[in-house]
DOLUM-385417 format. One record per residue (C-alpha): residue in three letters; y negated, x, z negated. Coordinates in steps of 0.001 Angstrom, whole numbers. Layout:
BEGIN
{node "ALA", {Y, X, Z}};
...
This chain:
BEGIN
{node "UNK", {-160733, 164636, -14149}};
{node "UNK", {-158672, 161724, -13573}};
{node "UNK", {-156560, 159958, -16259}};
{node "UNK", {-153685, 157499, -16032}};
{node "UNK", {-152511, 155648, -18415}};
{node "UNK", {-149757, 152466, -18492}};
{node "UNK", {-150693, 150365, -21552}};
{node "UNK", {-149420, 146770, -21478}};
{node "UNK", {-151055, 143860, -24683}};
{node "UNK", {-149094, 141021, -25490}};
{node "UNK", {-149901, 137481, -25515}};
{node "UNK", {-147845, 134259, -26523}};
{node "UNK", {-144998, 136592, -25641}};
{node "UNK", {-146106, 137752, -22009}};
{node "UNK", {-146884, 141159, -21177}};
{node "UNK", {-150189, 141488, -19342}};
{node "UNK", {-150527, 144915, -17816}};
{node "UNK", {-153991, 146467, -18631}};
{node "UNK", {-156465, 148341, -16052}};
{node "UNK", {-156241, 151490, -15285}};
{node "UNK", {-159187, 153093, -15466}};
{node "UNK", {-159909, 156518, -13635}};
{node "UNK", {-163291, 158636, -14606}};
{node "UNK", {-165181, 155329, -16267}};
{node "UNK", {-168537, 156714, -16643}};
{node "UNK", {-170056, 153233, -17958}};
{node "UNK", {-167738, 152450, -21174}};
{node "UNK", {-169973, 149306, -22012}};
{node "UNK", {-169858, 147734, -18476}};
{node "UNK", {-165673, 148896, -18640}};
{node "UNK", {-165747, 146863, -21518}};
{node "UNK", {-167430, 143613, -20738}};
{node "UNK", {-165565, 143440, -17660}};
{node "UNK", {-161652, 144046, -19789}};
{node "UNK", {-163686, 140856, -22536}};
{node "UNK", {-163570, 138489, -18732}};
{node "UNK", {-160615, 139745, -17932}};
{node "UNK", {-158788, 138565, -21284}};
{node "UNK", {-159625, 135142, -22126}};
{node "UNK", {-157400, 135775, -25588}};
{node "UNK", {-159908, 137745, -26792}};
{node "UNK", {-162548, 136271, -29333}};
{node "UNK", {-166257, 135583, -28430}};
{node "UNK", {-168824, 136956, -31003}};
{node "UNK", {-169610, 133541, -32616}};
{node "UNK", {-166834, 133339, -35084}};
{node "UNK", {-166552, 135436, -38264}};
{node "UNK", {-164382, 136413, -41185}};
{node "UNK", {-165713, 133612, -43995}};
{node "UNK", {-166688, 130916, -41470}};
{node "UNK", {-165180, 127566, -42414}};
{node "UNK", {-163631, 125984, -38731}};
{node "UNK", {-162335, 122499, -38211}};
{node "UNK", {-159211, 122341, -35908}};
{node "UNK", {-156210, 120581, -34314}};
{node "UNK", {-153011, 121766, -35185}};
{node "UNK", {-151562, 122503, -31412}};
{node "UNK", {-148247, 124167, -32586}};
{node "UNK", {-145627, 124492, -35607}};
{node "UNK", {-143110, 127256, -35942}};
{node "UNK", {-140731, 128471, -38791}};
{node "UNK", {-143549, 130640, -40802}};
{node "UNK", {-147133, 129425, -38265}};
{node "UNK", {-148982, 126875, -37433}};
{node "UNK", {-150993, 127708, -34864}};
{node "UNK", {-154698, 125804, -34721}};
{node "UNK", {-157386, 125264, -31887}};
{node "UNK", {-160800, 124822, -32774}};
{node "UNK", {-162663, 126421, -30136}};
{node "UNK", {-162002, 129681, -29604}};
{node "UNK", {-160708, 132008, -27174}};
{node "UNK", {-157747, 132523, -28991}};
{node "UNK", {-155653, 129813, -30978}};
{node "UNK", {-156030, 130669, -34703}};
{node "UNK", {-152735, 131046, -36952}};
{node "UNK", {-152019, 129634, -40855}};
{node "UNK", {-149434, 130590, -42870}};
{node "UNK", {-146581, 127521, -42738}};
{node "UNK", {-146524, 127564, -46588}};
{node "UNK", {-150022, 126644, -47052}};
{node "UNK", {-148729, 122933, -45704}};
{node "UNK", {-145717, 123613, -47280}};
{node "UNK", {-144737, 120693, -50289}};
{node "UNK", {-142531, 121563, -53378}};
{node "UNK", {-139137, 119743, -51659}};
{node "UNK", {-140006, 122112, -48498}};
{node "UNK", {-141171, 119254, -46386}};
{node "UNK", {-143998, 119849, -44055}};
{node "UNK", {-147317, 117957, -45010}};
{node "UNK", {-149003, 118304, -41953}};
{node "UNK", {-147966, 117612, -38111}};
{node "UNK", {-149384, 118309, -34566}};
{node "UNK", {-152222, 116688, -33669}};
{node "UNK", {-153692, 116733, -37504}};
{node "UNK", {-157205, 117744, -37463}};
{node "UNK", {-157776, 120624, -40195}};
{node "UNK", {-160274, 122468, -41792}};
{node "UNK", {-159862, 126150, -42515}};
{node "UNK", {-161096, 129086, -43386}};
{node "UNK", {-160949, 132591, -41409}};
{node "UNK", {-159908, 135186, -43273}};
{node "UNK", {-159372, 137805, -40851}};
{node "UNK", {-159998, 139006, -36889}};
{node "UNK", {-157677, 141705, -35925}};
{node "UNK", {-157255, 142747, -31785}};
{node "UNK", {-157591, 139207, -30943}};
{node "UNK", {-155648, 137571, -33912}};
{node "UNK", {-157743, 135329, -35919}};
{node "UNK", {-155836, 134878, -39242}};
{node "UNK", {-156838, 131381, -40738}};
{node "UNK", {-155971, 129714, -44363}};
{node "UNK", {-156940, 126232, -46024}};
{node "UNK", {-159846, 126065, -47625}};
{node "UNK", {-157882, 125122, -50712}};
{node "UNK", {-156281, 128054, -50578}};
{node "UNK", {-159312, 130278, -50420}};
{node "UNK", {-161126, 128206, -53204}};
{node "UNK", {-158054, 128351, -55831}};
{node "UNK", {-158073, 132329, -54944}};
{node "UNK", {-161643, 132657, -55597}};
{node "UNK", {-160989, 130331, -58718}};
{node "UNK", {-157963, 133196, -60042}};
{node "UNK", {-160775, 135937, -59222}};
{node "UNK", {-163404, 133500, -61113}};
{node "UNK", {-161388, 133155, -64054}};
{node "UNK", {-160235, 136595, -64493}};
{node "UNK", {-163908, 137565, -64200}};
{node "UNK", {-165030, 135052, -67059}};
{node "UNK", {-162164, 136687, -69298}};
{node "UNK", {-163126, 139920, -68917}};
{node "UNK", {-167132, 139410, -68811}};
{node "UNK", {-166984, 136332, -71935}};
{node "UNK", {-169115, 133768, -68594}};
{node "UNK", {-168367, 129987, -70062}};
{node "UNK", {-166726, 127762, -67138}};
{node "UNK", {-167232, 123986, -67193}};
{node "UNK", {-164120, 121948, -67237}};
{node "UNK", {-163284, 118383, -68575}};
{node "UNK", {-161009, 117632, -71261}};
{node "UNK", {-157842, 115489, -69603}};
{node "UNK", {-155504, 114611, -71727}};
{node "UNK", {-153992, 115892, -74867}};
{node "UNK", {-150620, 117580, -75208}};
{node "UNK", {-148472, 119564, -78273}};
{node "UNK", {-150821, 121578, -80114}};
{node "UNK", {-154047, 120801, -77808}};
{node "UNK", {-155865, 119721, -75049}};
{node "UNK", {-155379, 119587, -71135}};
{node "UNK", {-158729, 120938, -69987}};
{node "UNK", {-159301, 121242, -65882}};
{node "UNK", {-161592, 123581, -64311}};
{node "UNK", {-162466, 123267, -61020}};
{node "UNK", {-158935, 121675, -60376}};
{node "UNK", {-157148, 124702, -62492}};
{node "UNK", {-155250, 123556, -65462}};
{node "UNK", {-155761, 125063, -68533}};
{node "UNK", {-154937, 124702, -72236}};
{node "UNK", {-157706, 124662, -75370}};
{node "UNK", {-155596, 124593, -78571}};
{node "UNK", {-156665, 121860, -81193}};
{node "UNK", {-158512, 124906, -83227}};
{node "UNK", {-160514, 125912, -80316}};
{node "UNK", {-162170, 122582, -79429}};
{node "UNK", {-165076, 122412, -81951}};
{node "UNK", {-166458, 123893, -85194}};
{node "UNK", {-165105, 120889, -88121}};
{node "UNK", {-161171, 120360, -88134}};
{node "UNK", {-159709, 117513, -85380}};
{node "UNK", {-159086, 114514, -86866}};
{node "UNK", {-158561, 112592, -83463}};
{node "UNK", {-157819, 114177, -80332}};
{node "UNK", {-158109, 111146, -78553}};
{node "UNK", {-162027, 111365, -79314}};
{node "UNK", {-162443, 114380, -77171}};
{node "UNK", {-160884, 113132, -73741}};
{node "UNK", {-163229, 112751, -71061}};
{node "UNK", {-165632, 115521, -72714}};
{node "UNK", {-167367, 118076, -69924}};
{node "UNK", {-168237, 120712, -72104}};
{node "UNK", {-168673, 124777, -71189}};
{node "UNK", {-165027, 126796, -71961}};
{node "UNK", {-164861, 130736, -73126}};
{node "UNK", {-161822, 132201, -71264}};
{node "UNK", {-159762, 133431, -74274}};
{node "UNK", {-156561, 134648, -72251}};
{node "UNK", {-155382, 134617, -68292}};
{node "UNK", {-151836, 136139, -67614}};
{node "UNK", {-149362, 135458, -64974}};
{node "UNK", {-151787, 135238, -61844}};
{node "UNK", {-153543, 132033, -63502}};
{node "UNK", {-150432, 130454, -64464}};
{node "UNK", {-151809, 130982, -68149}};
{node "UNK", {-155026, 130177, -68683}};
{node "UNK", {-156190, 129503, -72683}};
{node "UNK", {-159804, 128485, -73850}};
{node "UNK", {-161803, 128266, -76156}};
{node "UNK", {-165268, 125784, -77109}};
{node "UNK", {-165103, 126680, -80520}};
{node "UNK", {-165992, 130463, -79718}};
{node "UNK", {-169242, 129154, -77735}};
{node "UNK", {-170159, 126679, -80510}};
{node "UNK", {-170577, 129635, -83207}};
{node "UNK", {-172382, 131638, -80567}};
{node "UNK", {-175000, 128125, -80158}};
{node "UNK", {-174756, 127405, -83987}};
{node "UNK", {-176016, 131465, -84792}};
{node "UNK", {-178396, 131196, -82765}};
{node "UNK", {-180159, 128156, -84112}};
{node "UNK", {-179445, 129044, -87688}};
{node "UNK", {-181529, 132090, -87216}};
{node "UNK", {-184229, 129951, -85877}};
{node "UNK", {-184468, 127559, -88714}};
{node "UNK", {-184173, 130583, -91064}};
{node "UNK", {-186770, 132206, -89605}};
{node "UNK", {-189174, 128925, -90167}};
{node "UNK", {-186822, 127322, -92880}};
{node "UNK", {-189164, 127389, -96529}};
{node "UNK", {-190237, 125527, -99777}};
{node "UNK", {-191234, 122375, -99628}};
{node "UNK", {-190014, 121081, -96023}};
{node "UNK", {-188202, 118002, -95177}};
{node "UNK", {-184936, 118222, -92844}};
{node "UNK", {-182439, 116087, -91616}};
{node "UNK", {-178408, 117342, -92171}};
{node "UNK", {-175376, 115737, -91784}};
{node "UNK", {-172902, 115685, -94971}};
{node "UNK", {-170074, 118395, -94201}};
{node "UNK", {-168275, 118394, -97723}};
{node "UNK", {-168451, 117163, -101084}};
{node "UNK", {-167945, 118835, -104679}};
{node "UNK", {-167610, 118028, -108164}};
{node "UNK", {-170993, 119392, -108401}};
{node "UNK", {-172832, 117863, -105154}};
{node "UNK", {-172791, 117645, -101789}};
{node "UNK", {-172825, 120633, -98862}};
{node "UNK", {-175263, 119319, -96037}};
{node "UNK", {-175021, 121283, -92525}};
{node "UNK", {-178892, 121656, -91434}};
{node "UNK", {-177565, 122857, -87448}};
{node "UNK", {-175745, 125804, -88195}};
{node "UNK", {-177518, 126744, -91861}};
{node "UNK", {-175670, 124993, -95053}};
{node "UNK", {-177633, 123511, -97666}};
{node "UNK", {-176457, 122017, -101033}};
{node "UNK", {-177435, 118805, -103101}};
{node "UNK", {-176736, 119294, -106753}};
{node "UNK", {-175562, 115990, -108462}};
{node "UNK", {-178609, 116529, -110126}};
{node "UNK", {-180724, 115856, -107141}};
{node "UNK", {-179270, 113307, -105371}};
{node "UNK", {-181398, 110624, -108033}};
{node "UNK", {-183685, 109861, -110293}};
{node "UNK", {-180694, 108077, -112794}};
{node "UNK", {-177358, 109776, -113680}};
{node "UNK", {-175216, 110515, -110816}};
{node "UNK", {-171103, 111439, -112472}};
{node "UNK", {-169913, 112018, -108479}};
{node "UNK", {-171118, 112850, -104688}};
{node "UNK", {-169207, 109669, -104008}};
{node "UNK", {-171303, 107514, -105575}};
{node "UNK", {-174528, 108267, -102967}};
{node "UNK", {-172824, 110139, -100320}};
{node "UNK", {-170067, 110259, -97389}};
{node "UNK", {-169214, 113004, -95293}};
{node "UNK", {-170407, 112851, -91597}};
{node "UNK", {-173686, 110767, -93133}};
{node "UNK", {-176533, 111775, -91775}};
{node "UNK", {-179649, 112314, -94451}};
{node "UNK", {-182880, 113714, -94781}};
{node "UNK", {-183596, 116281, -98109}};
{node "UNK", {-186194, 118386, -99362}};
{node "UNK", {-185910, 122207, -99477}};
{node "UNK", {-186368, 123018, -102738}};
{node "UNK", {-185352, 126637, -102586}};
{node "UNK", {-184557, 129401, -99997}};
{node "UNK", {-183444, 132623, -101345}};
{node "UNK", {-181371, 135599, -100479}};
{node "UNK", {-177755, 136092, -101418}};
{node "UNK", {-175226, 138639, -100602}};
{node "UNK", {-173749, 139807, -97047}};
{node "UNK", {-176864, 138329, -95688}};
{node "UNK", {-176568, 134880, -96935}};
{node "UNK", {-179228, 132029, -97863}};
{node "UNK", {-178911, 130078, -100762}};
{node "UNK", {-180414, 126989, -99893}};
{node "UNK", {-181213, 124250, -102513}};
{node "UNK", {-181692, 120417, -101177}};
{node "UNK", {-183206, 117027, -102673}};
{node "UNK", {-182819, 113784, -102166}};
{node "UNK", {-184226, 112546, -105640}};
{node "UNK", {-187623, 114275, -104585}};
{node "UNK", {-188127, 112221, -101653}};
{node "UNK", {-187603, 109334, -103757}};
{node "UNK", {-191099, 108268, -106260}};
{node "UNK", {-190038, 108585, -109918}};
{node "UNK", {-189352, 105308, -112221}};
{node "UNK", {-191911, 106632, -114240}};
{node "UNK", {-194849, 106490, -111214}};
{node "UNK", {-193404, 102870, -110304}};
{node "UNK", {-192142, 100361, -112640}};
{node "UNK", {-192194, 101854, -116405}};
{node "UNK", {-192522, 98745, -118886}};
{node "UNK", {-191604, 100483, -121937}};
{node "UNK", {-193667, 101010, -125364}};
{node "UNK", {-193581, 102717, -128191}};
{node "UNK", {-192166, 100189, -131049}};
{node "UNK", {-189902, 98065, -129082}};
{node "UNK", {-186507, 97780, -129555}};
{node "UNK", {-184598, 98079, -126364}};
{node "UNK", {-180539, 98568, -124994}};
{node "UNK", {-179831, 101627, -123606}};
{node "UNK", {-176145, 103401, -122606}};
{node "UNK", {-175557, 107159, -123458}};
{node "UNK", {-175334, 109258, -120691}};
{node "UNK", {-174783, 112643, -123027}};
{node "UNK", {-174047, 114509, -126135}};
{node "UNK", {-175668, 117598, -126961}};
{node "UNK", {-175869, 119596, -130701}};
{node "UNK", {-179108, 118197, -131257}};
{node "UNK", {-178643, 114682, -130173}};
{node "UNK", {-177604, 112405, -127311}};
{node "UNK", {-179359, 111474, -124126}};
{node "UNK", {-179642, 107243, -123533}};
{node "UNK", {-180647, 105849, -119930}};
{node "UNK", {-182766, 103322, -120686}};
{node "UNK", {-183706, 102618, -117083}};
{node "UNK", {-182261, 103699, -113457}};
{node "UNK", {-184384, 107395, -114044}};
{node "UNK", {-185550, 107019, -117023}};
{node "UNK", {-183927, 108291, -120422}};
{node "UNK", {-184711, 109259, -123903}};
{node "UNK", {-183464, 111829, -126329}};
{node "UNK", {-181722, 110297, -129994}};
{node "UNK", {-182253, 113692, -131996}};
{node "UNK", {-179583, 113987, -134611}};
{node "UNK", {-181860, 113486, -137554}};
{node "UNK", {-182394, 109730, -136021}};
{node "UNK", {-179235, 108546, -135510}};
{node "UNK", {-178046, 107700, -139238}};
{node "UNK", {-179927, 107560, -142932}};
{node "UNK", {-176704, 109510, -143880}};
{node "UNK", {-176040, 113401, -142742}};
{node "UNK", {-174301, 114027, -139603}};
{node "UNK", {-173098, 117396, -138785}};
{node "UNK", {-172552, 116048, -134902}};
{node "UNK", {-173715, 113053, -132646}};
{node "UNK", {-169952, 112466, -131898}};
{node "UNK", {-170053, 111297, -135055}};
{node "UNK", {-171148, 108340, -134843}};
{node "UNK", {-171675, 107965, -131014}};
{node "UNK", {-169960, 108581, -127858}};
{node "UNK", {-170302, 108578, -123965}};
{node "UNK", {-171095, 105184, -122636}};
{node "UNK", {-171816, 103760, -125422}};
{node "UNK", {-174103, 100608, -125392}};
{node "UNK", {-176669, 101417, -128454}};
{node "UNK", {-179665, 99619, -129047}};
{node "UNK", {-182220, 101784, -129769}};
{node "UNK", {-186380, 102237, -130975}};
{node "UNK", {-188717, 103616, -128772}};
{node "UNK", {-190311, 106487, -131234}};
{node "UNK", {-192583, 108139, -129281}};
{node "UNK", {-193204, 108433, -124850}};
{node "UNK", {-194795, 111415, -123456}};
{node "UNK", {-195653, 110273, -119875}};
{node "UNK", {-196800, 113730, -119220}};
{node "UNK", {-193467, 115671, -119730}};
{node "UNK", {-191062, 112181, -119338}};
{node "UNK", {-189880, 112396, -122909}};
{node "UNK", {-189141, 109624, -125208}};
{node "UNK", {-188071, 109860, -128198}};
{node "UNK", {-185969, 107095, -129533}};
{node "UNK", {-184189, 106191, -133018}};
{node "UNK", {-180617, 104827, -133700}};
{node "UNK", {-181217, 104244, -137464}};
{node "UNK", {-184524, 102661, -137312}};
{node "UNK", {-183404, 99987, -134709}};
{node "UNK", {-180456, 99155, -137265}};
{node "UNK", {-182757, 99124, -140133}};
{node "UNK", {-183069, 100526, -143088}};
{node "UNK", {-180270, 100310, -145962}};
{node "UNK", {-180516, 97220, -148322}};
{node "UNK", {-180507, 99066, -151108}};
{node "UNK", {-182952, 101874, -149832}};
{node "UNK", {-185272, 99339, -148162}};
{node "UNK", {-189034, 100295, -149288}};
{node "UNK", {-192247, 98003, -150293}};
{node "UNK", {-194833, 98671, -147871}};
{node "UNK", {-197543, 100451, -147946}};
{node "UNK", {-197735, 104098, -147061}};
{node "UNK", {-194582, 105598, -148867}};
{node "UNK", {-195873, 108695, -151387}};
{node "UNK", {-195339, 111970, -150527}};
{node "UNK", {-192775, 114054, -151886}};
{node "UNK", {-193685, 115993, -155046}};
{node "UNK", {-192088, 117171, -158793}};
{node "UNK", {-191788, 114327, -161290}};
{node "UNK", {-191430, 111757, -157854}};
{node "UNK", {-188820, 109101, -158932}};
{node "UNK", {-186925, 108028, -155275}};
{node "UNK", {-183827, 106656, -153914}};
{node "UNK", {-181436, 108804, -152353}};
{node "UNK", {-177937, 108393, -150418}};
{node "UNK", {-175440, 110895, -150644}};
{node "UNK", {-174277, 112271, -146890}};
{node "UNK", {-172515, 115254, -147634}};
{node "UNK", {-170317, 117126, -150408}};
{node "UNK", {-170416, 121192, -150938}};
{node "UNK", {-169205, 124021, -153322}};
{node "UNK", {-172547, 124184, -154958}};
{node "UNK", {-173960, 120471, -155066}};
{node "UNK", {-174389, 117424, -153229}};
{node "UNK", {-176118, 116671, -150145}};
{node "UNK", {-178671, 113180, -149877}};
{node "UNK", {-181048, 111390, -147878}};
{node "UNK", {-184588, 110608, -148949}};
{node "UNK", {-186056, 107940, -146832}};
{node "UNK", {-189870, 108335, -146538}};
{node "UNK", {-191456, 105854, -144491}};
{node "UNK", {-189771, 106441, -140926}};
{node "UNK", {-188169, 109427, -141348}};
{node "UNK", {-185553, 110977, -143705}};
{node "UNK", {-185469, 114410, -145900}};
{node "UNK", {-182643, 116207, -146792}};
{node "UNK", {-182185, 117167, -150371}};
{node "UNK", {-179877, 119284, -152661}};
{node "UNK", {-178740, 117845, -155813}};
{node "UNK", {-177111, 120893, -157693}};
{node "UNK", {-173813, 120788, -159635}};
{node "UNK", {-176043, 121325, -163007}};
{node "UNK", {-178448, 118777, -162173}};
{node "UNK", {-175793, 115695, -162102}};
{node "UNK", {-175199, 115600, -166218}};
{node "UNK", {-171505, 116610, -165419}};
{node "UNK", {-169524, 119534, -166229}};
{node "UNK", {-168416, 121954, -162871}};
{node "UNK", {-164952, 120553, -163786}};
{node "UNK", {-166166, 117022, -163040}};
{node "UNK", {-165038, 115640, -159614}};
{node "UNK", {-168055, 115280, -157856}};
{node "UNK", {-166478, 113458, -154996}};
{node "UNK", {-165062, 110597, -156670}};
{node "UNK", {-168436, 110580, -159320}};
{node "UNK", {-170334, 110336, -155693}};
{node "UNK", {-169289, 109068, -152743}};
{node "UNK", {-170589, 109245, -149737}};
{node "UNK", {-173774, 106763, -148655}};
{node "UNK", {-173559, 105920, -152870}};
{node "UNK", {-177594, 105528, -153388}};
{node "UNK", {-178689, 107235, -156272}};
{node "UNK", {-182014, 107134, -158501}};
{node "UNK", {-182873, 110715, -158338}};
{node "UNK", {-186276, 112852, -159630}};
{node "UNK", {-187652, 115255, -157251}};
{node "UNK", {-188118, 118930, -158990}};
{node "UNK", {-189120, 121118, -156507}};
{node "UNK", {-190488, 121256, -153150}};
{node "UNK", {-191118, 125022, -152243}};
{node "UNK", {-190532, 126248, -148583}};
{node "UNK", {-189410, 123056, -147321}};
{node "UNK", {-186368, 122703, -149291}};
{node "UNK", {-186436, 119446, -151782}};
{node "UNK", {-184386, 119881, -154825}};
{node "UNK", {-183818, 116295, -157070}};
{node "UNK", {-181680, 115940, -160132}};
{node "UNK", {-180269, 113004, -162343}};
{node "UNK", {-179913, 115023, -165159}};
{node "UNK", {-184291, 116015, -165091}};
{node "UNK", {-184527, 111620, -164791}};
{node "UNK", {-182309, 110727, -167390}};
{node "UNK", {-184198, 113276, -170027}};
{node "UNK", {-187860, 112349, -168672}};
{node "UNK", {-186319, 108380, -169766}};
{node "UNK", {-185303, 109734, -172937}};
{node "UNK", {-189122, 111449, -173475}};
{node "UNK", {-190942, 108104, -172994}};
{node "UNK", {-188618, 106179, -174919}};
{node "UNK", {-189040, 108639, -178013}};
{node "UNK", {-193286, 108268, -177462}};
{node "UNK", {-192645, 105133, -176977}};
{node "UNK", {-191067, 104740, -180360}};
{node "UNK", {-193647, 107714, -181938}};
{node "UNK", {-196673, 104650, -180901}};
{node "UNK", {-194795, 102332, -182836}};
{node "UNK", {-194254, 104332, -185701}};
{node "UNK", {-197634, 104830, -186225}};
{node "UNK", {-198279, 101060, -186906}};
{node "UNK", {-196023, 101539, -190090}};
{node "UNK", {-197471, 101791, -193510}};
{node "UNK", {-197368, 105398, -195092}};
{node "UNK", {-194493, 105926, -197114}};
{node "UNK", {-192708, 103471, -195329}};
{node "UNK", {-190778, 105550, -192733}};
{node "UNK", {-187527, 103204, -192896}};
{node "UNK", {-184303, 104218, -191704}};
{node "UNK", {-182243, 106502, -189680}};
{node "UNK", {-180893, 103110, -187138}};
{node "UNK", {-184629, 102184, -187664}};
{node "UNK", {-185644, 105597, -185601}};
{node "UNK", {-182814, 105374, -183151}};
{node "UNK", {-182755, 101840, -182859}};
{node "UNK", {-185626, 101843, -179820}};
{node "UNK", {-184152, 104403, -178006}};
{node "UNK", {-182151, 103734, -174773}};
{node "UNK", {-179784, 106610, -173701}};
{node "UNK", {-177703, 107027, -170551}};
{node "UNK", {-174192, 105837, -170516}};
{node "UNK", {-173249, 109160, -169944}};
């Protein structure tokens, strides 16, 4: 059977007539001889994806048409050259490189390699948004609200939020940085491209706070950096794991405020003290500084019991006040030391930073308690002052000095000094020789020293009395007297004033 056909293939605007073929039994050898016939055609060495270097040989209204070698001239799009004001930034006889992106019956489509790479970029980036893949890029400049970041020569914008973990105090301070990006948004065909290095940070800081966790215990020493400070310490980031430094562990001597040892952004090295659970999956972590520090009591301690030294009080309590003798070292002024009068509370009679002089009572270098006395550093009354010797212990029928410290419904409070330390006493209404209608207030005033007689001492609780002294005086004068008398001749008793006349009665 024989077959004719008219077929005619353009090229550079000629019409070339094709063969006519008539019963081709040999299609490959029809072939290869229609590939020598047509020079236009392309030889097997080029490919869609090779990257060819050129001379541009031709420029029309939408081509540029490029030789580099082939069989046919390759062709570019004219707005690939194309600048903003519509100028052409290329001319004939430029060498090129390019790209070809397509072979189609002899055509060989070509496009800058610029071109191709910002494409690939677009797919790139739209990739890394929708898969969460970090891109590198460099920070450029700063702008409204953020930074100017560039990957791979593709603008895009990381908002002042986004560029690390602690708040941006300086923007300026992060131009220049080449740092991994999230892809947060991409819109328009790349025109819009937001990201993030905040989001990657978390990811990093997770991951290592899980680490330390995991190892993190009792007893270990870590470095931190200071992140934040309190009115009750300091908050010290150990790479992605908080700790905290309680005022009370940031020293061995009183610390009022974080300022006074730390800064934030310092960098410091603590003890873990404590690692516990909390809610949600927290840690509790507790830090020290002070226990990385040796104690003023291991070091230089030069104090002894007896001595008189200045101290400043740090704090009241109920019971007494704490004075810091030394940078770590303090000592406790219970309320029965600070006055040979009754207090009710140590704001009485001292207050917060207060320079006292004080007597070291007692040290327990075991458990770091000293025990230290207001009154007996001042000294003892005038009027109370004892004779030495061992003072006598408290019993019935015991004459002693007393001062008064405090008034109440049913008697009056007072002081008994005994050696070094002072017992409270009740003397009742009944027991002063006045009636309940007396004033008791004005008849005894406060720190008034009285010569009292101790009656009872059961349980603990001393009671005295005038009115017991002033009839025990009356007793010995009368046997006094009754000794006398018997020197007297019988008979001879003598008079009433005679009898009286020794006696000595109280004023009242």
């Amino acid at each position: 059977m024989t077959e004719t056909k008219d077929t005619t293939q353009k090229t550079d605007g000629a019409a070339v007539e094709a063969p006519v073929t008539q019963d081709t039994p040999n299609t490959e050898e029809s072939f290869a001889e229609m590939f020598e016939k047509n020079p236009e055609m392309p030889d097997d060495s080029h490919h869609v994806g090779d990257v060819v270097k050129g001379v541009v040989v031709n420029v029309t209204r939408s081509s540029l048409f490029i030789d580099f070698g082939a069989k046919s001239e390759g062709v570019v799009p004219r707005e690939e050259f194309t600048a903003k004001d519509g100028s052409l930034k290329i001319s004939i006889g430029d060498n090129v490189e390019l790209q070809i992106v397509d072979i189609d019956h002899g055509t060989i489509s070509l496009s800058s390699t610029m071109t191709i790479r910002r494409e690939k970029l677009m797919e790139q980036l739209a990739d890394a948004k929708e898969n969460n893949i970090p891109l590198y890029g460099t920070v450029t400049a700063t702008n409204k609200g953020g930074f100017e970041v560039l990957i791979d020569g593709v603008r895009a914008f990381c908002p002042f939020s986004q560029i690390d973990l602690r708040h941006v105090d300086n923007p300026e301070e992060y131009v220049g940085l080449k740092a991994p990006f999230r892809v947060i948004e991409y819109s328009n065909g790349g025109r819009r491209v937001v990201v993030s290095r905040k989001s990657l940070l978390k990811e990093e800081a997770k991951k290592k706070a899980k680490e330390l966790l995991d190892k993190l215990e009792a007893g270990m020493d870590v470095d931190g950096e200071v992140v934040r400070l309190a009115e009750f310490g300091a908050f010290v980031d150990l790479g992605g794991v908080e700790g905290m430094i309680h005022l009370s562990e940031m020293a061995h001597h009183h610390i009022a405020k974080a300022e006074e040892v730390l800064h934030v952004g310092q960098t410091v090295r603590t003890r873990v003290l404590k690692v516990e659970p909390m809610k949600k999956g927290r840690m509790r972590i507790a830090l020290s500084l002070r226990a990385l520090e040796k104690s003023p009591w291991e070091t230089d301690f030069s104090f002894a019991e007896g001595a008189v030294v200045q101290g400043k009080v740090m704090r009241l309590a109920d019971f007494g006040a704490f004075v810091e003798l030394a940078p770590g070292v303090e000592g406790l002024i219970h309320l029965s030391e600070m006055a040979f009068k009754r207090i009710n509370h140590p704001k009485d009679v001292l207050e917060q930073g207060q320079d006292v002089e004080v007597k070291v009572m007692s040290i327990d270098r075991d458990r770091r308690r000293i025990a230290l006395s207001l009154r007996e550093a001042q000294g003892l009354p005038p009027e109370m002052a004892q004779s030495g010797g061992r003072p006598e212990r408290l019993r019935p029928g015991l004459r002693v000095n007393a001062m008064v410290t405090e008034h109440a419904p049913f008697g009056i409070w007072v002081s008994i000094i005994q050696g070094t330390r002072s017992v409270q006493a009740l003397l009742p209404n009944e027991e002063t020789g006045f009636g309940r209608d007396h004033d008791m207030k004005a008849e005894f005033p406060e720190e008034k020293v009285l010569e009292v007689m101790v009656v009872n001492t059961d349980r603990n609780r001393v009671r005295v009395s005038i009115k017991a002294l002033t009839e025990a005086e009356e007793r010995k004068e009368m046997e006094k007297y009754m000794k006398q008398d018997k020197a007297l001749k019988p008979g001879k008793m003598g008079t009433l004033g005679d009898l009286l006349g020794g006696i000595k009665l109280d004023k009242n």
